[in-house]
N, CA, C and O atoms as CSV, one atom per row, in Angstrom:
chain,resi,resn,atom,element,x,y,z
A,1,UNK,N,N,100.667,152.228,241.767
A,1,UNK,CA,C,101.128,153.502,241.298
A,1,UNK,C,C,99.999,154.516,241.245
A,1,UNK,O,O,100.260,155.707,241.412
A,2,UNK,N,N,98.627,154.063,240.999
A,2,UNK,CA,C,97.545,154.971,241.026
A,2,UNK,C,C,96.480,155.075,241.891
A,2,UNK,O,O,95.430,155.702,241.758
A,3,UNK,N,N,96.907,154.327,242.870
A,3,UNK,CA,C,96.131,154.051,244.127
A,3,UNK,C,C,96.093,155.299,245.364
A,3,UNK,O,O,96.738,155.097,246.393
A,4,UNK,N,N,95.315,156.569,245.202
A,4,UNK,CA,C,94.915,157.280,246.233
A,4,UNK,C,C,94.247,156.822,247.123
A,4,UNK,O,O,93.415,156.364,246.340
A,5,UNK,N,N,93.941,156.590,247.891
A,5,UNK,CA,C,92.547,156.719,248.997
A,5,UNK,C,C,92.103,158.101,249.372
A,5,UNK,O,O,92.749,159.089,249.723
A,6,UNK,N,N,90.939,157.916,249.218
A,6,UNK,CA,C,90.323,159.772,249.765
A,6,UNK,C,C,90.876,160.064,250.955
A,6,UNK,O,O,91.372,159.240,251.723
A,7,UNK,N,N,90.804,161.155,251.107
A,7,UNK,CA,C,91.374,161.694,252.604
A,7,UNK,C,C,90.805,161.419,253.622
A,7,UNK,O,O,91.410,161.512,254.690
A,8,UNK,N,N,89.654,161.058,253.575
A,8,UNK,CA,C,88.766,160.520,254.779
A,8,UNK,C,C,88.983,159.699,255.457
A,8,UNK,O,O,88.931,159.720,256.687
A,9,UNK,N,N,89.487,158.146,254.216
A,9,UNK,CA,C,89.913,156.880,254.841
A,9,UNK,C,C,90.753,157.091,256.316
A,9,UNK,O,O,90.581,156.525,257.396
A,10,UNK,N,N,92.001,158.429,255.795
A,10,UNK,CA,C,92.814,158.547,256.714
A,10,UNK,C,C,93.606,157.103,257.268
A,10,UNK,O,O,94.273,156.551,256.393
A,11,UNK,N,N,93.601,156.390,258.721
A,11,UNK,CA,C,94.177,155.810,258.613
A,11,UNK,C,C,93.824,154.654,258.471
A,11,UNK,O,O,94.693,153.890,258.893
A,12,UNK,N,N,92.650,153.970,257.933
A,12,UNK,CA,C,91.761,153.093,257.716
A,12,UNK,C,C,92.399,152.693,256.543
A,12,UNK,O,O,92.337,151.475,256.375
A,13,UNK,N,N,93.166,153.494,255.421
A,13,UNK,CA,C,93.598,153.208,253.962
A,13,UNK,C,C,94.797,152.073,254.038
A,13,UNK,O,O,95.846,152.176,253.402
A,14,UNK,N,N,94.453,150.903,254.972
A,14,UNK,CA,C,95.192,149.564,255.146
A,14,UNK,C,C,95.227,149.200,253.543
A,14,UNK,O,O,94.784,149.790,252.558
A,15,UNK,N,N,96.139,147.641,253.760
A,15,UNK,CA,C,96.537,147.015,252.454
A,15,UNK,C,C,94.671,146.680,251.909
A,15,UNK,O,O,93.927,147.093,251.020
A,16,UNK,N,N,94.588,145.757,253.000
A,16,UNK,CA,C,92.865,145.650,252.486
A,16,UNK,C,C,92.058,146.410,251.556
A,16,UNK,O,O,91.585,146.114,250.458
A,17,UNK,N,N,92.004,147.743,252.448
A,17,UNK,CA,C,91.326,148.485,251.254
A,17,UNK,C,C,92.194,149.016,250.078
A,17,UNK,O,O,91.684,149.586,249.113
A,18,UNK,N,N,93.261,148.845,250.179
A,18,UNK,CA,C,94.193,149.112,248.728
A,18,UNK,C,C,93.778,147.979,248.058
A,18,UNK,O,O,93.683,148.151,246.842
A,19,UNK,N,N,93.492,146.843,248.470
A,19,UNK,CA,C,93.625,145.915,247.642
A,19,UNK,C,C,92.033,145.800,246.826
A,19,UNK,O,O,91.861,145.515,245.641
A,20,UNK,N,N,91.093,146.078,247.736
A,20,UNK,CA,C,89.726,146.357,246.884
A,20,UNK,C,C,89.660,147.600,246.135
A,20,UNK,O,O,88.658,147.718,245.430
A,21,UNK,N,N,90.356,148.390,246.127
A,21,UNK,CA,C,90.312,149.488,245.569
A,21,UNK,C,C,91.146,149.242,244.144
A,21,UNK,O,O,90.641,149.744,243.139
A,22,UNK,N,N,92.568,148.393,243.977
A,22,UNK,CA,C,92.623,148.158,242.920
A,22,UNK,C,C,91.798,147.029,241.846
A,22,UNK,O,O,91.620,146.878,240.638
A,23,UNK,N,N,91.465,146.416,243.041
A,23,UNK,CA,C,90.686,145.168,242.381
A,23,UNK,C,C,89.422,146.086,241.288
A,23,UNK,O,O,89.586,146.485,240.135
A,24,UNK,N,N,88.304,146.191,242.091
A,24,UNK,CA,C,87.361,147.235,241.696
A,24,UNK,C,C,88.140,147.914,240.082
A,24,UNK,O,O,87.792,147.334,239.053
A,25,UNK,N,N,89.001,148.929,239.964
A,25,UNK,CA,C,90.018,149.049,239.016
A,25,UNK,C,C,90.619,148.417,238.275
A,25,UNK,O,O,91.291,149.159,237.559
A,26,UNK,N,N,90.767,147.239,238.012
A,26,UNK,CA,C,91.841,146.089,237.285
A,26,UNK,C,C,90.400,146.014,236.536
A,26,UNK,O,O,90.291,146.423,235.380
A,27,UNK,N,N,88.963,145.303,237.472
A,27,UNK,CA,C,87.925,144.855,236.887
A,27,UNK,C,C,87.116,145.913,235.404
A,27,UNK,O,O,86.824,145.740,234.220
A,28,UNK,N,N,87.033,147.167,236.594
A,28,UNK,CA,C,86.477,148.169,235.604
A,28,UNK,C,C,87.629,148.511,234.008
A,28,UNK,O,O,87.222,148.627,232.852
A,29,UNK,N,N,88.991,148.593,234.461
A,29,UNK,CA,C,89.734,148.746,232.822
A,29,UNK,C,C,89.492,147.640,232.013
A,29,UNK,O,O,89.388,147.671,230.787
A,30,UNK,N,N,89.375,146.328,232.978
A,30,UNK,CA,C,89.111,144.875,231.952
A,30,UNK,C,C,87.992,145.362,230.603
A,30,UNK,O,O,88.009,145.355,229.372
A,31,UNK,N,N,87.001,145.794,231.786
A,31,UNK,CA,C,85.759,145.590,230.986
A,31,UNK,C,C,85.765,146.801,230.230
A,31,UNK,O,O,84.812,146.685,229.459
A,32,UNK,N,N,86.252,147.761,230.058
A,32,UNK,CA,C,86.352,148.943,229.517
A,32,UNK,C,C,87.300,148.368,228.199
A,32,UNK,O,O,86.713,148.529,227.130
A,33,UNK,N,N,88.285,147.903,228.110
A,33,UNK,CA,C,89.117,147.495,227.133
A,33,UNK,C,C,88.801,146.747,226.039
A,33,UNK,O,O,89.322,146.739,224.923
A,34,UNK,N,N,87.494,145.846,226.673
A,34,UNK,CA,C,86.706,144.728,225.843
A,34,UNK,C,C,85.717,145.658,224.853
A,34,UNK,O,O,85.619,145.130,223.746
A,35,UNK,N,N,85.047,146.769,224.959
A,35,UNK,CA,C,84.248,147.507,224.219
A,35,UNK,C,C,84.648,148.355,223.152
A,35,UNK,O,O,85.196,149.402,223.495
A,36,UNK,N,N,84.523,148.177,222.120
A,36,UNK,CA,C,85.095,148.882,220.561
A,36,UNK,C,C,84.645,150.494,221.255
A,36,UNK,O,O,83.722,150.898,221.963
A,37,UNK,N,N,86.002,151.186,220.530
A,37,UNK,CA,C,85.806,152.232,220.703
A,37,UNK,C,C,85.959,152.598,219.665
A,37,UNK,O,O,86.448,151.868,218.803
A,38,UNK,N,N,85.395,154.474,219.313
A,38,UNK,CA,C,85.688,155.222,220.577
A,38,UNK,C,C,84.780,154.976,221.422
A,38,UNK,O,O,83.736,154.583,220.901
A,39,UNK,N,N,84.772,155.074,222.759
A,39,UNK,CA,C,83.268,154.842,223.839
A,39,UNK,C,C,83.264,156.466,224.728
A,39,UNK,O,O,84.141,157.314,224.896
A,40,UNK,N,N,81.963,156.375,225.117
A,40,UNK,CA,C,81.181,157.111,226.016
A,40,UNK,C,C,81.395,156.124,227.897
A,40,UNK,O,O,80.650,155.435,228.594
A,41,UNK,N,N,82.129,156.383,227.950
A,41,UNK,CA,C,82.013,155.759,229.875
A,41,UNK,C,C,81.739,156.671,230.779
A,41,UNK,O,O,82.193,157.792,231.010
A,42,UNK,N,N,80.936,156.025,231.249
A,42,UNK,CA,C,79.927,156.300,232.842
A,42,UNK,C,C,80.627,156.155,233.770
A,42,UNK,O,O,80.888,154.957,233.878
A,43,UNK,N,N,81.219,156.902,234.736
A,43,UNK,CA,C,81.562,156.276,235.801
A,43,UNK,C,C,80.771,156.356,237.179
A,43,UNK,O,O,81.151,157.208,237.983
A,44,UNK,N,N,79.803,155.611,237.481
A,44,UNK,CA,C,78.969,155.571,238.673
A,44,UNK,C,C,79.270,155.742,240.128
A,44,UNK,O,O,78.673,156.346,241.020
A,45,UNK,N,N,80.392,155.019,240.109
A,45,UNK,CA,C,81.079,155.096,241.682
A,45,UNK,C,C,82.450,156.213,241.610
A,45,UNK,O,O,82.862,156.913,240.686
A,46,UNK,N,N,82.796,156.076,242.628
A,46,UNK,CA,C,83.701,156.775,242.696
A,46,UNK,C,C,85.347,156.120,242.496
A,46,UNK,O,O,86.473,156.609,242.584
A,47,UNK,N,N,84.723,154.569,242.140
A,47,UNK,CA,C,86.415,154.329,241.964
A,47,UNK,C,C,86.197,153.135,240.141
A,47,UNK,O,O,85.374,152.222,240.072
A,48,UNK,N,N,86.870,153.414,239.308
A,48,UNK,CA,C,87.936,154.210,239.229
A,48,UNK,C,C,88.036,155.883,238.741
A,48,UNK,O,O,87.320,156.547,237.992
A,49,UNK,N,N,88.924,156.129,239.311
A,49,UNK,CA,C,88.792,158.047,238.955
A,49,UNK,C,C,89.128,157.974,237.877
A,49,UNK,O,O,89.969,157.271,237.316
A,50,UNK,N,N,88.098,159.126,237.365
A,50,UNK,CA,C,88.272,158.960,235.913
A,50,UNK,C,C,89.786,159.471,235.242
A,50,UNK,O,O,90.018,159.340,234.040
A,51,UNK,N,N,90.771,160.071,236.209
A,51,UNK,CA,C,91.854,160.497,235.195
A,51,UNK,C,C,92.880,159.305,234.972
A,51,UNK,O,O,93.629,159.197,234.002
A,52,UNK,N,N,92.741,158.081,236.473
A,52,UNK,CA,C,92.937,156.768,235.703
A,52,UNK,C,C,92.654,156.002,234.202
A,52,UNK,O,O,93.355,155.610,233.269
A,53,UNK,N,N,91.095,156.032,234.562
A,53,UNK,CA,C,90.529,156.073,232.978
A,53,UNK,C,C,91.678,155.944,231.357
A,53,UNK,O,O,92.380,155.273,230.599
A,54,UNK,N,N,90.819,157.752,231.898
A,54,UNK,CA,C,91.544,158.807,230.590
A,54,UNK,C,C,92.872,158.423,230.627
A,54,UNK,O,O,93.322,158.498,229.483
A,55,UNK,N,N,93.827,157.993,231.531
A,55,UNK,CA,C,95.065,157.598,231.311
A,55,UNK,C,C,95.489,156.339,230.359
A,55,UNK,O,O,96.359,156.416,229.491
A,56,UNK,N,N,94.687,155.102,230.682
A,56,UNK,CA,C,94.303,154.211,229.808
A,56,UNK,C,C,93.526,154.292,228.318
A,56,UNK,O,O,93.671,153.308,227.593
A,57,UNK,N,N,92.892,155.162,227.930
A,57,UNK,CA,C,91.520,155.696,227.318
A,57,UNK,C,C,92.277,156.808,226.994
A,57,UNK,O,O,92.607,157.533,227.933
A,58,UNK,N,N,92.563,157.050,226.076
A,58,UNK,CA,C,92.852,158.906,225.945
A,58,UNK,C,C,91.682,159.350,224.703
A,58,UNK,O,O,91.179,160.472,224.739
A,59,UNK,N,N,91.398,158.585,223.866
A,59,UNK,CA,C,90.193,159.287,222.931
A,59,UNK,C,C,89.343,159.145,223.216
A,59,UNK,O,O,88.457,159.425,222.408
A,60,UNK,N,N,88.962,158.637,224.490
A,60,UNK,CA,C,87.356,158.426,224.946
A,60,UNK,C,C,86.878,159.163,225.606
A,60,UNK,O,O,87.705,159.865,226.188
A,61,UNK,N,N,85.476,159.460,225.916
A,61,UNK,CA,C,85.234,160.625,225.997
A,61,UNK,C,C,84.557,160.252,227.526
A,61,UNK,O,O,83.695,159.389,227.358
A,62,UNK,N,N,84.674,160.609,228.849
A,62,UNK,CA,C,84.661,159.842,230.503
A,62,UNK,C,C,83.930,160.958,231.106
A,62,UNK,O,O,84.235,162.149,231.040
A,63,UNK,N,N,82.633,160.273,231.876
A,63,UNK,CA,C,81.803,161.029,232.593
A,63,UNK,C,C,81.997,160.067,233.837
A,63,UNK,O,O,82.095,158.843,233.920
A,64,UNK,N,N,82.019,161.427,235.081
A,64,UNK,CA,C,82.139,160.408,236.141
A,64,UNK,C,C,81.482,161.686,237.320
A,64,UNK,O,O,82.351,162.375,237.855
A,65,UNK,N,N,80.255,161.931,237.635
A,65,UNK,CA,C,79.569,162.622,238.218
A,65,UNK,C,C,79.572,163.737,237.442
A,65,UNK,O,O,79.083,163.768,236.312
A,66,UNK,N,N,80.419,165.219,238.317
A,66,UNK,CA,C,79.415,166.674,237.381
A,66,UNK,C,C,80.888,166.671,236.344
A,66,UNK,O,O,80.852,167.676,235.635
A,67,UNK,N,N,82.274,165.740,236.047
A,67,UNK,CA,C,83.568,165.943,235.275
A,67,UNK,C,C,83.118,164.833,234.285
A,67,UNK,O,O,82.735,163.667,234.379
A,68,UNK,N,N,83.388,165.923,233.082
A,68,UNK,CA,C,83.140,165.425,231.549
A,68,UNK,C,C,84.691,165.534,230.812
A,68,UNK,O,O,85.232,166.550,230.376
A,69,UNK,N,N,85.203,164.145,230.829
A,69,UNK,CA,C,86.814,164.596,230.410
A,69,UNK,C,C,86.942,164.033,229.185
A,69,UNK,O,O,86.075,163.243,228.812
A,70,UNK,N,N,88.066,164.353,228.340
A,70,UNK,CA,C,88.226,163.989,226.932
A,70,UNK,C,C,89.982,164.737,226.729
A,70,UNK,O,O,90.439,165.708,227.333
A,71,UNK,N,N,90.595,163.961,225.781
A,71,UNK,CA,C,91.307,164.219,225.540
A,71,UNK,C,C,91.972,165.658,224.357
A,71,UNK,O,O,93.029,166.166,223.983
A,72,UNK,N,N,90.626,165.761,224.198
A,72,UNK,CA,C,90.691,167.187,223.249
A,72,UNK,C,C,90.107,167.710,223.876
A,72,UNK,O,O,89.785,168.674,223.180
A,73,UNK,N,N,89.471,167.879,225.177
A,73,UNK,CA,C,88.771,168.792,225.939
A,73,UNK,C,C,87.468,168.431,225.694
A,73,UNK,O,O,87.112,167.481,224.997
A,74,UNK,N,N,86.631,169.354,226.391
A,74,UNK,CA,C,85.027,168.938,226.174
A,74,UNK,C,C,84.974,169.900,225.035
A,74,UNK,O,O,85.786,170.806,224.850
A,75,UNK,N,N,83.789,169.577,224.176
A,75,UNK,CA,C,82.898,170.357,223.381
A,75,UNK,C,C,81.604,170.525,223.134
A,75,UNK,O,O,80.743,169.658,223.286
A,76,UNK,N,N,81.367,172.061,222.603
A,76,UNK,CA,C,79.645,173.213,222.703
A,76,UNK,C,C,79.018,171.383,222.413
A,76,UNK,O,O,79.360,170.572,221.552
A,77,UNK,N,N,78.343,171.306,223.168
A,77,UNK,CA,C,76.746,170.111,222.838
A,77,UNK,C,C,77.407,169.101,222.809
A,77,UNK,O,O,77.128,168.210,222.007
A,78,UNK,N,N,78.478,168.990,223.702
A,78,UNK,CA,C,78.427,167.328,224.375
A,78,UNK,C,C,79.289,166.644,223.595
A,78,UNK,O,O,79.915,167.145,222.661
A,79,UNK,N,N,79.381,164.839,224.151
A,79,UNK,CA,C,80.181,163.952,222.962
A,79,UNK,C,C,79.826,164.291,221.307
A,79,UNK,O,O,78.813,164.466,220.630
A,80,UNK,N,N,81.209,164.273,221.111
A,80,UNK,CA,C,81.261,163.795,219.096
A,80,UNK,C,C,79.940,163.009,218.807
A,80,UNK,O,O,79.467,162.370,219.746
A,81,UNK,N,N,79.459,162.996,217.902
A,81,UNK,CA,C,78.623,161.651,217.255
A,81,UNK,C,C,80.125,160.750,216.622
A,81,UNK,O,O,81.141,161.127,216.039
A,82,UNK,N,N,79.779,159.836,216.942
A,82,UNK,CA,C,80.918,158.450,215.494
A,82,UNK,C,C,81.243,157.422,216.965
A,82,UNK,O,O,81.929,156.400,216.988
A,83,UNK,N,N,80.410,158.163,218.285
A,83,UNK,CA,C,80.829,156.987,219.322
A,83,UNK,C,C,80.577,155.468,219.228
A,83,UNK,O,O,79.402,155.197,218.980
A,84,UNK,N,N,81.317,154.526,219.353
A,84,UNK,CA,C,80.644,153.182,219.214
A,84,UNK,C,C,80.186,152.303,220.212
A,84,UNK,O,O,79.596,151.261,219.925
A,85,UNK,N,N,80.461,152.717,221.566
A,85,UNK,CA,C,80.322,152.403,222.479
A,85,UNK,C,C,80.100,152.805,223.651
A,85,UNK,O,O,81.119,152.931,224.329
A,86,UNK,N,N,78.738,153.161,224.352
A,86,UNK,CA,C,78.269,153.479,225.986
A,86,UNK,C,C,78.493,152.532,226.572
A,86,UNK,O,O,77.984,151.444,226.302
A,87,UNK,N,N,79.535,152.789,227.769
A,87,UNK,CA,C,79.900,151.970,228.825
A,87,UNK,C,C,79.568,152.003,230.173
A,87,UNK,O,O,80.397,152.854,230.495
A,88,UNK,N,N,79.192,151.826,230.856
A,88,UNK,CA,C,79.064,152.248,231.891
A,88,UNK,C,C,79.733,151.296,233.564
A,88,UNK,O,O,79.327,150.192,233.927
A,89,UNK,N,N,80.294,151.743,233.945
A,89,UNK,CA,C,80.954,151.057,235.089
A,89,UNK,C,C,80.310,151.674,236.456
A,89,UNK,O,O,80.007,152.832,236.744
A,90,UNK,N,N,80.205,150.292,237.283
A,90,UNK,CA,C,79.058,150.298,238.493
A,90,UNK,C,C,80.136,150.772,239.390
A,90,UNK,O,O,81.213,151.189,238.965
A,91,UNK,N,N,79.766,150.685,240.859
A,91,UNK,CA,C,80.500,150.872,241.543
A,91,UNK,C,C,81.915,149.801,242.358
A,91,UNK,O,O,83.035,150.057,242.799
A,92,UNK,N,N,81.232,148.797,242.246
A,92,UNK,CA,C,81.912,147.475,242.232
A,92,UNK,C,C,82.851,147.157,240.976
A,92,UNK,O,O,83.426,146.072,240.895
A,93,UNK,N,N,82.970,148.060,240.090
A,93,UNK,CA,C,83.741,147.802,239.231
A,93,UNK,C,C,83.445,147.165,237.830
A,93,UNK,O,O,84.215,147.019,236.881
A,94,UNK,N,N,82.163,146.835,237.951
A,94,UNK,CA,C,81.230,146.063,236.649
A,94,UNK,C,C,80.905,146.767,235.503
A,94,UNK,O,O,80.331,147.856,235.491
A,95,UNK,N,N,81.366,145.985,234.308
A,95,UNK,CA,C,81.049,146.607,233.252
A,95,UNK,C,C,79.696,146.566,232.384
A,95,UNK,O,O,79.154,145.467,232.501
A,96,UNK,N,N,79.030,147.408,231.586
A,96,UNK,CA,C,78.176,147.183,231.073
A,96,UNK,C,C,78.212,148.037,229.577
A,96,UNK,O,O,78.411,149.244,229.445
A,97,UNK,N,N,78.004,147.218,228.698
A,97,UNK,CA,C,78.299,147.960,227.273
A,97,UNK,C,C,77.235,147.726,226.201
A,97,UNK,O,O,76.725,146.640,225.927
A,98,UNK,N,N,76.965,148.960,225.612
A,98,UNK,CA,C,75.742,149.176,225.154
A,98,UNK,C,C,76.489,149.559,223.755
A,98,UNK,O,O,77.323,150.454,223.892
A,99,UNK,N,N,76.373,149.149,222.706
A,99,UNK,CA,C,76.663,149.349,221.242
A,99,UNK,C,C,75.931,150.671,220.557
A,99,UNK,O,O,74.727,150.819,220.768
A,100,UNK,N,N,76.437,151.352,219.978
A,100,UNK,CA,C,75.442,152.070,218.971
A,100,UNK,C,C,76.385,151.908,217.524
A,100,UNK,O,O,77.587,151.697,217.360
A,101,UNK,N,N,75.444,152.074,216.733
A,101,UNK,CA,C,75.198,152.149,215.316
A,101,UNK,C,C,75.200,153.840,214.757
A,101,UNK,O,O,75.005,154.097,213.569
């Protein structure tokens, strides 16, 4: 249901690459789901897009190159403080979670 391929793929966007493209995605929400929130997520690669994310995630606050998304919008000087969790997802879909206090 949320599976674009960029326009580039064109006609290259076979089952194959649908199927790494959700994989990559299944992996990155896994590991995103496992981290106490609210969280700060990174998104490094380009898949998953972050309005996937935010679709899953709606109080978290999703960086994914120069788009800073949040469900109350962005705000003056960046994330809230009270975050509990920096996440960051690779491009392969890997999670990595960094706690704060």
């Amino acid at each position: 249901m949320f599976v674009f391929p960029p326009e580039h793929w064109g006609r290259e966007a076979s089952l194959p690459c649908i199927r790494s493209v959700s994989s990559i995605e299944a992996c990155a929400l896994e590991g995103v789901a496992r981290a106490p929130g609210p969280r700060l997520i990174v998104i490094q690669g380009i898949h998953p897009a972050w309005r996937l994310v935010s679709y899953y995630f709606p109080e978290d606050w999703i960086e994914q190159g120069v788009v800073v998304a949040h469900a109350n919008r962005a705000r003056p000087g960046g994330a809230p403080p009270g975050l509990r969790s920096l996440v960051v997802v690779n491009e392969r879909g890997g999670v990595s979670t960094e706690a704060s206090e």
